[in-house]
ROTIKOL-190818 format. One line per field, with one value per atom (N, C-alpha, C): residue number from 1; residue in one letter; atom name; x, y, z. Coordinates in pm, whole numbers, plus 50000, padded with zeros to 5 digits. Layout:
BEGIN
num = NUM ...
residu = a ...
atome = CA ...
px = X ...
py = Y ...
pz = Z ...
//
This chain:
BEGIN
num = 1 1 1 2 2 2 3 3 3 4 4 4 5 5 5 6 6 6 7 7 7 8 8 8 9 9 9 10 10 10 11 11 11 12 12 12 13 13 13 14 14 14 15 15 15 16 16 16 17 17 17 18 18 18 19 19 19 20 20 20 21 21 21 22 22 22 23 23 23 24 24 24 25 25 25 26 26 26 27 27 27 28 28 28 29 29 29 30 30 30 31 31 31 32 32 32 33 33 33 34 34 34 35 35 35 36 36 36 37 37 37 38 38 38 39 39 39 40 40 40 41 41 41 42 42 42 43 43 43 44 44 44 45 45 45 46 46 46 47 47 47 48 48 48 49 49 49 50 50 50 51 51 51 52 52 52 53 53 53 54 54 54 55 55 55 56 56 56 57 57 57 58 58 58 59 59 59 60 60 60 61 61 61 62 62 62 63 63 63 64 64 64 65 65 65 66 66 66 67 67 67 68 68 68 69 69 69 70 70 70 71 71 71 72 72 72 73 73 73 74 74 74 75 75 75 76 76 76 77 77 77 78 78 78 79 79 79 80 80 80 81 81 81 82 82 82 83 83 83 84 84 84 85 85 85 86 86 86 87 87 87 88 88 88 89 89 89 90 90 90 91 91 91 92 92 92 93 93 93 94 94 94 95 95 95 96 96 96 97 97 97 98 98 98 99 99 99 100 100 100 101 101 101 102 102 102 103 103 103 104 104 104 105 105 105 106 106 106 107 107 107 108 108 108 109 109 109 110 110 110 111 111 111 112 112 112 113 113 113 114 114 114 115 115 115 116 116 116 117 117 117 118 118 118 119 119 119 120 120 120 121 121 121 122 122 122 123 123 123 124 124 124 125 125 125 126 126 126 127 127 127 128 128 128 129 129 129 130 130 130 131 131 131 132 132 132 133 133 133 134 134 134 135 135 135 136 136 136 137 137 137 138 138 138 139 139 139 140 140 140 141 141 141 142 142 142 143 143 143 144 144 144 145 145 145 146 146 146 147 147 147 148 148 148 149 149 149 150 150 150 151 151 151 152 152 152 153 153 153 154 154 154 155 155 155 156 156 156 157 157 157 158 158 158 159 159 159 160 160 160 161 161 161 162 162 162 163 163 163 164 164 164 165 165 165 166 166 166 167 167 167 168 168 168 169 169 169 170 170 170 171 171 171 172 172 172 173 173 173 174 174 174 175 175 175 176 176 176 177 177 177 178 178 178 179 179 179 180 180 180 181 181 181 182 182 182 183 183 183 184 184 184 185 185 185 186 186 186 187 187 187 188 188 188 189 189 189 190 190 190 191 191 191 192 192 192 193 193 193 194 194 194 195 195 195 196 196 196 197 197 197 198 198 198 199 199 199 200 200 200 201 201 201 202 202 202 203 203 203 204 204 204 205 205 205 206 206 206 207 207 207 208 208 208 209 209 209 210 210 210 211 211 211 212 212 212 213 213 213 214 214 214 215 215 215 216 216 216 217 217 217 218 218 218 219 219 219 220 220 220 221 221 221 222 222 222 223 223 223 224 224 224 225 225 225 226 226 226 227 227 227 228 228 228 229 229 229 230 230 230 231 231 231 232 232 232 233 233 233 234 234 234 235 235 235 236 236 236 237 237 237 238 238 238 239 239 239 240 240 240 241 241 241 242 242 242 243 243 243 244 244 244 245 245 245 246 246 246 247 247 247 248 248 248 249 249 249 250 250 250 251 251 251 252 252 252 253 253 253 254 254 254 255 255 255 256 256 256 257 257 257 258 258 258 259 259 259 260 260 260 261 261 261 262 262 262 263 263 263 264 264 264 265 265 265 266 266 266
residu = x x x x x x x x x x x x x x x x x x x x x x x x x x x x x x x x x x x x x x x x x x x x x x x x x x x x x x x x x x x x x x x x x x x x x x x x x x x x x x x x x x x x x x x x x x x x x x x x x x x x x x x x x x x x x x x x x x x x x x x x x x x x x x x x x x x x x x x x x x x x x x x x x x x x x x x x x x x x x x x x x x x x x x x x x x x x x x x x x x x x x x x x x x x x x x x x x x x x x x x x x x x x x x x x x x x x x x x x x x x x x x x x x x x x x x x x x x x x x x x x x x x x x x x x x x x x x x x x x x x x x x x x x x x x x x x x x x x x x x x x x x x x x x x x x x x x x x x x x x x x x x x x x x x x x x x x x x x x x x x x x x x x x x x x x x x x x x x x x x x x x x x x x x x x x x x x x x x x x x x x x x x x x x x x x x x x x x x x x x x x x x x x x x x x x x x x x x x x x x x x x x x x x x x x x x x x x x x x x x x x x x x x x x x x x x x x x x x x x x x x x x x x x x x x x x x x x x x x x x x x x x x x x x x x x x x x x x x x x x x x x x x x x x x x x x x x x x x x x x x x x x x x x x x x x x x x x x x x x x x x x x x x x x x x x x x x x x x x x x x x x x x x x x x x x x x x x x x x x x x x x x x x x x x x x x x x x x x x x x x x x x x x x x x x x x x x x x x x x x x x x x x x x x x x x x x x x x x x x x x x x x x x x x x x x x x x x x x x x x x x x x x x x x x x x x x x x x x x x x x x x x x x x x x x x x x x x x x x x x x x x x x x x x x x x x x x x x x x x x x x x x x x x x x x x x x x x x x x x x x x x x x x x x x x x x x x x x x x x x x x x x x x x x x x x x x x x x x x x x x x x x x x x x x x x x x x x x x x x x x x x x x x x x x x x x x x x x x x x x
atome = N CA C N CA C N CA C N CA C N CA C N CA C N CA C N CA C N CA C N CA C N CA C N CA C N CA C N CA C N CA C N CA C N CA C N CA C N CA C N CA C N CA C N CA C N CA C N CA C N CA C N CA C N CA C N CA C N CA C N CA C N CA C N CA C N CA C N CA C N CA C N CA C N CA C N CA C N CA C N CA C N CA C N CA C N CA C N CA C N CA C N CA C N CA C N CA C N CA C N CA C N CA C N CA C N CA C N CA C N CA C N CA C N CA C N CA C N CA C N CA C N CA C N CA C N CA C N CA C N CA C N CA C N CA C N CA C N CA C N CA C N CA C N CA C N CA C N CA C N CA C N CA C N CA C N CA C N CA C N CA C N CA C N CA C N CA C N CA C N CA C N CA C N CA C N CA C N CA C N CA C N CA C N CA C N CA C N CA C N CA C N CA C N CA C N CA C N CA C N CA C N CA C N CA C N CA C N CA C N CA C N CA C N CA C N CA C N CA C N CA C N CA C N CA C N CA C N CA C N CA C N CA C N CA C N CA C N CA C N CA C N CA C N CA C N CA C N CA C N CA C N CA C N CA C N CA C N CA C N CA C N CA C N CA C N CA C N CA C N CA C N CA C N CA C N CA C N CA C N CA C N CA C N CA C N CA C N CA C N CA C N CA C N CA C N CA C N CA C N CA C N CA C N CA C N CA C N CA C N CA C N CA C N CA C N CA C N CA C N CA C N CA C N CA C N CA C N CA C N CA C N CA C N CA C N CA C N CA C N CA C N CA C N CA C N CA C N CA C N CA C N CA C N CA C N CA C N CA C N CA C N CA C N CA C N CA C N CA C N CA C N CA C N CA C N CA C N CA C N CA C N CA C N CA C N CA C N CA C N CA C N CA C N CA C N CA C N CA C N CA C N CA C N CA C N CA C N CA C N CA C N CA C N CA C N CA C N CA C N CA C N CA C N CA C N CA C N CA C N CA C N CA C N CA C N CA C N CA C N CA C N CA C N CA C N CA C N CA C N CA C N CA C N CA C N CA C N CA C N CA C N CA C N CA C N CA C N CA C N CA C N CA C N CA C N CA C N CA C N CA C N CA C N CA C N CA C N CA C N CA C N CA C N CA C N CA C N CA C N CA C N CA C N CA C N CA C N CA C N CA C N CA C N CA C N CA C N CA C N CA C N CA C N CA C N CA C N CA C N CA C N CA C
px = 49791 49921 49912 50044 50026 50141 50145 50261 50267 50393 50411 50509 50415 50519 50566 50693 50737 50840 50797 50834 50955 51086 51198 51149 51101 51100 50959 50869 50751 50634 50531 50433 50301 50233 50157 50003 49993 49874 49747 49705 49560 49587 49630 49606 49686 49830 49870 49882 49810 49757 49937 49958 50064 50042 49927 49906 49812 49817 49655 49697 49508 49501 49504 49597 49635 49469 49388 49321 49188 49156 49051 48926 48857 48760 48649 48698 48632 48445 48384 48250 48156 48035 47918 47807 47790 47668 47562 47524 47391 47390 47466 47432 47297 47241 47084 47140 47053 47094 47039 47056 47062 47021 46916 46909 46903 47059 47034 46979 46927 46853 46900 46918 46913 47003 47043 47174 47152 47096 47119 47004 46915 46824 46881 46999 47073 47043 46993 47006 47137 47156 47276 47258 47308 47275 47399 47368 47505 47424 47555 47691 47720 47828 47830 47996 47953 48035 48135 48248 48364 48400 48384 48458 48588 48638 48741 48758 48945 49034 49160 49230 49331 49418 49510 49536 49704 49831 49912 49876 49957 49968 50125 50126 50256 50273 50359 50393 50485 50497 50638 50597 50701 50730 50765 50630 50639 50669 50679 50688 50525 50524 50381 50336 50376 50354 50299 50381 50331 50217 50177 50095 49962 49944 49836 49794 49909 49835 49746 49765 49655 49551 49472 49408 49261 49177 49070 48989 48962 48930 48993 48959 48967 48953 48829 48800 48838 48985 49041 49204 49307 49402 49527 49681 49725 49772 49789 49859 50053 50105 50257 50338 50434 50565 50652 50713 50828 50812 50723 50694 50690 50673 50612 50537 50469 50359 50333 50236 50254 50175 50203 50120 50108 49981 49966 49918 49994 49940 49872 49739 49686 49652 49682 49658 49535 49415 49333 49294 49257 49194 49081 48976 48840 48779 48765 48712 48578 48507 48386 48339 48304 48251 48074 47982 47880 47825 47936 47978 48042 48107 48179 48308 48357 48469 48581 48626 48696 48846 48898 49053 49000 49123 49099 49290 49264 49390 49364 49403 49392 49539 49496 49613 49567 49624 49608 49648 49606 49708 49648 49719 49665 49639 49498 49459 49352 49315 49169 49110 48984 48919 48993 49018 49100 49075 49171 49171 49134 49112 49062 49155 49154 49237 49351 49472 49567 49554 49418 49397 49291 49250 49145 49239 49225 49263 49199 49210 49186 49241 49184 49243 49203 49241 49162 49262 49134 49241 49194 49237 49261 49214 49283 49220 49196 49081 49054 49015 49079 49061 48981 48908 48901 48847 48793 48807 48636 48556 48425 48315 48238 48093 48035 47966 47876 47954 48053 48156 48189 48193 48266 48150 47985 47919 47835 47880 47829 47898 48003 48118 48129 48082 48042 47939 47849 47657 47666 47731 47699 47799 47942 48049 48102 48073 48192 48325 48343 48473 48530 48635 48691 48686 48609 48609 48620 48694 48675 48708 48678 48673 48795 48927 49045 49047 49199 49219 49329 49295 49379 49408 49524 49515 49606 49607 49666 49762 49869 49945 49998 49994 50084 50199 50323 50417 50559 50596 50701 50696 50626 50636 50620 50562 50527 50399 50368 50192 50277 50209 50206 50070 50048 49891 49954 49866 49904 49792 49808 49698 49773 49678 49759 49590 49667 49577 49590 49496 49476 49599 49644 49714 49893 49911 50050 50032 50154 50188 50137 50067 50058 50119 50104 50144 50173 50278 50262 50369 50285 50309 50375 50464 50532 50618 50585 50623 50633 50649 50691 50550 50508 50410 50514 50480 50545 50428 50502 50374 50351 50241 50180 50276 50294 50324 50220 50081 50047 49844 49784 49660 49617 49529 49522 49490 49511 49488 49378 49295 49194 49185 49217 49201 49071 49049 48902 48973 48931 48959 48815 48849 48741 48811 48780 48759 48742 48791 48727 48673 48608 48576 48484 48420 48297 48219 48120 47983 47894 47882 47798 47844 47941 48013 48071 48010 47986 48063 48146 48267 48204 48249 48180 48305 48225 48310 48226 48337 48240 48361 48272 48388 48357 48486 48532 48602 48580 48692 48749 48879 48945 49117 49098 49163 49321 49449 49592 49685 49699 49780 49901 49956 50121 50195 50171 50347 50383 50507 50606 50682 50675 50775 50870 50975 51112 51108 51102 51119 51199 51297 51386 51359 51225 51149 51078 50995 50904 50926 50914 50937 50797 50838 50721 50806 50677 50727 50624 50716 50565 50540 50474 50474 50463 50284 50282 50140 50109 49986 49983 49839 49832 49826 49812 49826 50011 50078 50163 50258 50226 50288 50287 50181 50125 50212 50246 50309 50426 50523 50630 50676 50537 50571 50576 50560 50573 50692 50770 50907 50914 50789 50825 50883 50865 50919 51039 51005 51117 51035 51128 51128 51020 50901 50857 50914 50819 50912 50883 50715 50698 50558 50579 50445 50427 50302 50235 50145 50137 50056 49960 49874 49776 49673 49611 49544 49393 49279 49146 49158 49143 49134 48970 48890 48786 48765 48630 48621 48486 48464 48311 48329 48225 48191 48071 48089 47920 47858 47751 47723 47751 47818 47861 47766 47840 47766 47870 47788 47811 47900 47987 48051 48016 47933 47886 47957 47972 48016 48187 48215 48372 48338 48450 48412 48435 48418 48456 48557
py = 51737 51747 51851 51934 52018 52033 52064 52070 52205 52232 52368 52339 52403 52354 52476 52471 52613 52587 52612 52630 52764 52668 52786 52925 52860 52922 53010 52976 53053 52995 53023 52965 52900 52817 52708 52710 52882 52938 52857 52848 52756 52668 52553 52466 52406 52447 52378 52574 52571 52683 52677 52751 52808 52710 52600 52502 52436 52290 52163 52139 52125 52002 51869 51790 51668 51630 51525 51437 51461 51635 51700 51679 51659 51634 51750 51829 51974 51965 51854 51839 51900 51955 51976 51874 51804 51682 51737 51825 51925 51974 52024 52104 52023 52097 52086 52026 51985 51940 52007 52022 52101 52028 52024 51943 52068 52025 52128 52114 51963 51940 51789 51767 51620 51642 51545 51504 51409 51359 51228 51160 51208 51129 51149 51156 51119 51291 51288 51401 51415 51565 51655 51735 51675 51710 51786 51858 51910 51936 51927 51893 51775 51746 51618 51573 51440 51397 51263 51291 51206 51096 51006 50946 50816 50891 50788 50816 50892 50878 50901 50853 50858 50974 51064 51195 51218 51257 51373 51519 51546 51743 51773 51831 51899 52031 52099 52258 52327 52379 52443 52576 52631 52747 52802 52891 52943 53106 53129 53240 53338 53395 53449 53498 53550 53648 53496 53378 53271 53209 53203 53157 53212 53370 53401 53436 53382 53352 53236 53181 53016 53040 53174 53247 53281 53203 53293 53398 53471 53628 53653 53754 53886 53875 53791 53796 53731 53694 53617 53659 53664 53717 53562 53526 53456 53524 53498 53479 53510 53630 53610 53672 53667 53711 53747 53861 53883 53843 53848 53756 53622 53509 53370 53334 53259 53192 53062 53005 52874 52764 52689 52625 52471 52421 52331 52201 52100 52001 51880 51845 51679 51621 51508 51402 51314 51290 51185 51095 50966 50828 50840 50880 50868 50707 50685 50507 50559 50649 50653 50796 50816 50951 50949 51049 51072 51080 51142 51176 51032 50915 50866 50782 50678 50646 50633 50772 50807 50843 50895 50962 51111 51233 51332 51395 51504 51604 51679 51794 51906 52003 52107 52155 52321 52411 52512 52617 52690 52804 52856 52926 52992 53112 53175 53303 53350 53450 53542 53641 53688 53729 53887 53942 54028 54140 54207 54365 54291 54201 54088 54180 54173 54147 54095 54090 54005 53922 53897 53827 53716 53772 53670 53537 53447 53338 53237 53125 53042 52999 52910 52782 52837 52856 52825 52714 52655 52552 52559 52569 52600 52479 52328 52217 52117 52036 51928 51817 51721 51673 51507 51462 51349 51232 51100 50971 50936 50980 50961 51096 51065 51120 51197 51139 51204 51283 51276 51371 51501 51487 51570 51695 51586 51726 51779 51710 51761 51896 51874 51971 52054 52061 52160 52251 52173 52239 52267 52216 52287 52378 52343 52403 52539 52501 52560 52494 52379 52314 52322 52312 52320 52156 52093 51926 51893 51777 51742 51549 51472 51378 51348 51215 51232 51074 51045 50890 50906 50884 50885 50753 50689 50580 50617 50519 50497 50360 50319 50262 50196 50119 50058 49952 49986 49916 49954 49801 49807 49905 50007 50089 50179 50224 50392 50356 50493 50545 50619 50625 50651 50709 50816 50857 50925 50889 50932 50981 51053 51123 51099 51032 51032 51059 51111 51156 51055 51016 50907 50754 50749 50653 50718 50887 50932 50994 51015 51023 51224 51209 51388 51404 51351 51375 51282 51247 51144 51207 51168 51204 51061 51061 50931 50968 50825 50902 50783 50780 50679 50679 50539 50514 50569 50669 50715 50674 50628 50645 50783 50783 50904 50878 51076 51074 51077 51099 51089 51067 51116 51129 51291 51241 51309 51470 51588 51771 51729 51857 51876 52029 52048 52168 52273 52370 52454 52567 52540 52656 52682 52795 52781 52759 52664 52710 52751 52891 52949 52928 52941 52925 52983 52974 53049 53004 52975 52910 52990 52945 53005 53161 53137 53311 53372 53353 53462 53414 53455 53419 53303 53243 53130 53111 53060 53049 52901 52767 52629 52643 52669 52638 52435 52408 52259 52270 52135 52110 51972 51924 51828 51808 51649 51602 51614 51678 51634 51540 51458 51336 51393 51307 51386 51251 51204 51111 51276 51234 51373 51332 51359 51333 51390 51325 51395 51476 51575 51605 51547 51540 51446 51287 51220 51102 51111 51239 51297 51295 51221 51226 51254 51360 51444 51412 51383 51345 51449 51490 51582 51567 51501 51476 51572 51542 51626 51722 51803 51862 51937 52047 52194 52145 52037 52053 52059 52000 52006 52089 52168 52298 52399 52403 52507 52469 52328 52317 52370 52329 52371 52521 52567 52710 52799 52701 52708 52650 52595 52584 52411 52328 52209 52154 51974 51931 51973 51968 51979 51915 51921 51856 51997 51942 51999 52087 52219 52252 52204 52089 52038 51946 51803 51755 51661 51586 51497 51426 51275 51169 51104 51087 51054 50938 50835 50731 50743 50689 50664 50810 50929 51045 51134 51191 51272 51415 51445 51590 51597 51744 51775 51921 51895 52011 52077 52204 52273 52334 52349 52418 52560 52552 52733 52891 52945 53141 53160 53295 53340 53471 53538 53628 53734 53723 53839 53993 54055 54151 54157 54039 54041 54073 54149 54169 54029 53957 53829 53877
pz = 27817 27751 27641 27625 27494 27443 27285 27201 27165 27150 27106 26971 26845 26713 26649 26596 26593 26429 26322 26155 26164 26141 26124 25999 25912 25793 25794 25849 25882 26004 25966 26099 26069 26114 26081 26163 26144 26282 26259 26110 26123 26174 26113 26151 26318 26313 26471 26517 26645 26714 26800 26898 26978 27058 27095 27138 27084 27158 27102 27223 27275 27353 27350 27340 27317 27387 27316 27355 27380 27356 27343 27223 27253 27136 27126 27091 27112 27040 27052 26971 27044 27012 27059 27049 27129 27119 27101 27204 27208 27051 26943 26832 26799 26724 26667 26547 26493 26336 26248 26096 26042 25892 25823 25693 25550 25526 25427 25272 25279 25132 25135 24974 24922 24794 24821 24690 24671 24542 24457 24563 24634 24706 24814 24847 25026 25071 25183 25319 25339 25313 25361 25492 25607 25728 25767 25901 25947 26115 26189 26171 26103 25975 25927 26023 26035 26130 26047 26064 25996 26096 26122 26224 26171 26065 26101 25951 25941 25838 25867 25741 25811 25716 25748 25646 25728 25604 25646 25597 25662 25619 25598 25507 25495 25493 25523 25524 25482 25381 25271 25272 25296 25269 25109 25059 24904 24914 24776 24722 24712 24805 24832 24710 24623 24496 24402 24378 24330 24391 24495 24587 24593 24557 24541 24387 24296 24149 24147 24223 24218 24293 24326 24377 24267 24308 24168 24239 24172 24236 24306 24376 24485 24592 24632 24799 24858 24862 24962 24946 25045 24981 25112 25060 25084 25188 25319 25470 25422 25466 25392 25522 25509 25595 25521 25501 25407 25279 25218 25102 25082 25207 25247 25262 25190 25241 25263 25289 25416 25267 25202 25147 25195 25228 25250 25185 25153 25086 25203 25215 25273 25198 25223 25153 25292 25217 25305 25234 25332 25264 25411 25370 25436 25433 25545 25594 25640 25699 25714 25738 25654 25628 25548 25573 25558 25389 25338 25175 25110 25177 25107 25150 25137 25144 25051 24998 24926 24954 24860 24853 24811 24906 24842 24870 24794 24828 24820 24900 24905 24907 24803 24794 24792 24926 24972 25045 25095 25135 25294 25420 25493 25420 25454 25422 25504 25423 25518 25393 25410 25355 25273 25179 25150 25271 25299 25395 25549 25547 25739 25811 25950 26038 26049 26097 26087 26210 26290 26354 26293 26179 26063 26024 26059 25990 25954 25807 25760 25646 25574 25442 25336 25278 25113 25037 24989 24897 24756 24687 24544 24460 24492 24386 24485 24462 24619 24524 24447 24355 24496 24454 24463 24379 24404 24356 24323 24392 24339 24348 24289 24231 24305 24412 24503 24585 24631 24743 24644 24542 24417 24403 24353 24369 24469 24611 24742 24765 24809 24807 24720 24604 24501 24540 24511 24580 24720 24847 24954 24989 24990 24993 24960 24821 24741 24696 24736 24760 24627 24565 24430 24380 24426 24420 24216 24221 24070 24130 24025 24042 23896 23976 23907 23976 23901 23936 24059 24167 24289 24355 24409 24427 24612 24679 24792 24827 24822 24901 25007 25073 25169 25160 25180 25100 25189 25248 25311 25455 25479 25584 25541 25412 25361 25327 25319 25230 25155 25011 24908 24839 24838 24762 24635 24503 24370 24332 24220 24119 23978 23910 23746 23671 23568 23441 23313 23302 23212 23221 23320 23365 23359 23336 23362 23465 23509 23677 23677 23756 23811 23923 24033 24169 24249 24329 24431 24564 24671 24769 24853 24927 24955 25127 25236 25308 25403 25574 25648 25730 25781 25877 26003 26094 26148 26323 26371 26548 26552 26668 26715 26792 26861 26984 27101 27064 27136 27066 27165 27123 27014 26905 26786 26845 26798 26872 26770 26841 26764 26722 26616 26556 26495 26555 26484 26384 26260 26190 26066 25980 25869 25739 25649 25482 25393 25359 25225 25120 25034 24905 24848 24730 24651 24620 24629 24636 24551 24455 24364 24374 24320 24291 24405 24537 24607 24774 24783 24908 25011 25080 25176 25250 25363 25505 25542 25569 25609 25733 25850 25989 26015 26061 26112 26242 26241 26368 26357 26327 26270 26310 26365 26392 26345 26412 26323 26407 26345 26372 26442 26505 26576 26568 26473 26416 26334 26358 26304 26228 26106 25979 25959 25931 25910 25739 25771 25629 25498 25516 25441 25391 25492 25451 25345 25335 25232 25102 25006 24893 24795 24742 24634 24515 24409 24255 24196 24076 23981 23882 23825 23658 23551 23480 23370 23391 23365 23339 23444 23433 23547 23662 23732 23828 23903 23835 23850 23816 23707 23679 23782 23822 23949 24081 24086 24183 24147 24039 24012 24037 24042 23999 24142 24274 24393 24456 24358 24417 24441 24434 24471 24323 24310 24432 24539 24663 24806 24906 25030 25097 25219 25266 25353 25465 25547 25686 25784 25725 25877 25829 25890 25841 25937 25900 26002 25979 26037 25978 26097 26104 26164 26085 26208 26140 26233 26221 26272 26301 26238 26274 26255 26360 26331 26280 26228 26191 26175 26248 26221 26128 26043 25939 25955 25981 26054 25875 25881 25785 25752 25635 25623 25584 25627 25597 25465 25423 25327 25353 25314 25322 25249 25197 25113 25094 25195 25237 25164 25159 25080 24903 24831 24721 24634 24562 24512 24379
//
């Protein structure tokens, strides 16, 4: 089976492709493993294997010129159309993961390495705030990830999820929305992650699960409180109502270990 998803306002190339194979689990069993050290005593292996969270995605259409101020350095530049760009907010609650059973968000952009191809595509995400310790400085030390550790909470109530972030107990962010069914079995998506790793550009390729309950935009309710993280949003036009999002539950993802980009100027 395959879906074809199509954003009036722009296009959603990382993550939903011109197609998914509905039901595909695109993994390599054979990969070798890979030990890339020790954190806090625990082995950092790869491929690290997620088996089971549950995450939406949302997709708004920004002001590209705003979009790549939340940009640190150079070596990466924002994905635009006419001056659009695709910003993506997920929200996950990880049930079994290698790092942790945590909350995270991610808040980010399609892009590619500055001067790429316009066939180069990938993520960068700008703030990946989550809920504990060890995920915070894994994702730091192997990554690059922009990880910080913040008070994030999750929801179930009446027929919505609800994921929040508050700062010292005032509201920063909350994301609010409908338990929606799948239509079908979870696509499995391959794309890469940008970021900077000890200064110097990084590429972590994945392959990860997107849910296909389909949210009505208009269900979506975004709140924004006080402080930078929310300014930054503001300054992207939210709160609004998404061009396209999606909720998924028991969802997988494999994370290969990343290269360095060196060759990009940072």
């Amino acid at each position: 089976m395959q879906i074809r998803t199509t954003i009036h306002s722009g296009w959603f190339t990382c993550l939903v492709r011109d197609h998914i194979d509905m039901g595909t689990k695109m993994t390599d069993t054979a990969a070798a493993t890979t030990v890339w050290g020790e954190i806090q005593g625990r082995p950092i292996t790869f491929p690290m294997e997620v088996t089971d969270f549950d995450a939406a995605t949302l997709v708004f259409s920004v002001p590209a010129e705003a979009a790549q101020a939340l940009f640190p350095g150079d070596a990466f530049e924002v994905i635009a159309t006419d001056g659009v760009a695709q910003f993506v907010l997920a929200v996950c609650d990880y049930h079994e993961n290698p790092w942790g059973d945590y909350l995270e968000i991610n808040l980010g952009f399609l892009a590619r390495p500055t001067g790429a191809a316009d066939d180069v595509l990938g993520s960068f995400v700008y703030r990946m705030p989550v809920n504990q310790a060890f995920t915070c400085q894994a994702g730091n030390e192997v990554m690059g990830f922009p990880k910080t550790v913040e008070e994030l909470s999750v929801d179930h109530v009446d027929g919505r999820v609800t994921f929040a972030m508050t700062d010292g107990g005032q509201p920063v962010l909350s994301v609010s929305f409908p338990t929606v069914a799948p239509m079908g079995e979870a696509g499995r998506v391959e794309t890469g992650s940008y970021s900077y790793l000890n200064g110097v550009p990084h590429e972590t390729p994945l392959a990860m699960d997107l849910g296909t309950g389909l949210l009505d935009p208009a269900d979506v309710i975004i709140e924004l409180g006080t402080g930078p993280v929310a300014d930054e949003l503001r300054s992207l036009g939210l709160p609004k109502a998404p061009d396209f999002g999606t909720w998924g539950t028991a969802l997988t993802a494999t994370f290969q270990l990343g290269h360095s980009l060196q060759h990009v100027r940072p």
